[in-house]
C-alpha positions in Angstrom: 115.6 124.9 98.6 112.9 122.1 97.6 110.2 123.1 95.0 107.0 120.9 95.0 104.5 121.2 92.3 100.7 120.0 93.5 97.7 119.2 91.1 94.5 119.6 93.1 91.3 118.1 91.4 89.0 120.6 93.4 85.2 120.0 92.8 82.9 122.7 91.6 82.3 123.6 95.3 85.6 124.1 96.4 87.1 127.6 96.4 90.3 127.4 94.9 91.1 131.0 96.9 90.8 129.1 100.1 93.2 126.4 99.2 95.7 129.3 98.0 95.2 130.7 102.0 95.8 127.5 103.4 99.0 127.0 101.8 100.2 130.2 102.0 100.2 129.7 105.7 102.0 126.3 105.9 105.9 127.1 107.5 108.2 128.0 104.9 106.1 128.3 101.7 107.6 131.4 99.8 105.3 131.7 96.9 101.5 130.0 96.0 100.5 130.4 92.5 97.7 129.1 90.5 97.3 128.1 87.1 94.4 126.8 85.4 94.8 123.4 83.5 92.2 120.9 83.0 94.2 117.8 82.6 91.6 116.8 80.0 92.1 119.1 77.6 95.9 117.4 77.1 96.5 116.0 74.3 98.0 112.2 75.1 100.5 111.2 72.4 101.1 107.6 71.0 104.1 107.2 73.4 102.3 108.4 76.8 98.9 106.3 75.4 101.4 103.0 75.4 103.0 103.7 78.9 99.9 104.1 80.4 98.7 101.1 78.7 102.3 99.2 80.0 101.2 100.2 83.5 97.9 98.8 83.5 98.5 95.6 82.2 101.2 95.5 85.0 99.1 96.3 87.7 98.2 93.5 90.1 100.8 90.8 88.4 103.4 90.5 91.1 102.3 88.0 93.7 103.3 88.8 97.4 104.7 85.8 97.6 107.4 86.8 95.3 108.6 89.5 97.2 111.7 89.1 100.0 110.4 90.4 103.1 113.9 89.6 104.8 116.1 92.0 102.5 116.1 95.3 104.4 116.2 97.9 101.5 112.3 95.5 100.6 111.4 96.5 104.0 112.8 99.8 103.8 110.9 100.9 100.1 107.9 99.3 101.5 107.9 101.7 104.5 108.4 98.7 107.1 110.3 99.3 110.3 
C-alpha cells in the first residue's frame, strides 16, 4: 500500500468539505482526513531558515548548457522520451 500526504492551500472560498468528497471518490482511496495547519504559524528553526536560504541562492545557477542531453538517465530525470 502507498500513502500520500497532500497540503492544499484552499482560499477563503473554497469548501474544504467538497475537496474531502472529491477525493473520497478517486479509485482506491481508503481513508480522507483533515487537519487544520496553517503553515504560517510554524515555527522555522535556524537549520530549515539556512536550507531554504541554500536553495535560493541555487536557484537559476546551472546553465543549460552544462547539462548532457545525450546521457539517458539526463533524459530520463528530465522526463524526455
Amino acid at each position: 500500500m502507498t500513502q500520500m500526504t497532500i497540503t492544499l492551500d484552499l482560499e477563503d472560498y473554497v469548501k474544504p468539505s467538497e475537496i474531502k468528497k472529491l477525493l473520497k471518490n478517486i479509485k482506491g482511496v481508503i481513508k480522507v482526513s483533515n487537519r487544520n495547519h496553517s503553515p504560517s504559524s510554524r515555527k522555522q528553526n535556524a537549520e530549515d531558515k539556512e536550507w531554504l536560504s541554500m536553495v535560493d541562492r541555487l536557484q537559476n545557477s546551472v546553465s543549460p548548457s552544462d547539462i548532457d542531453w545525450g546521457d539517458e538517465r539526463t533524459r530520463y530525470i528530465m522526463g524526455e522520451r
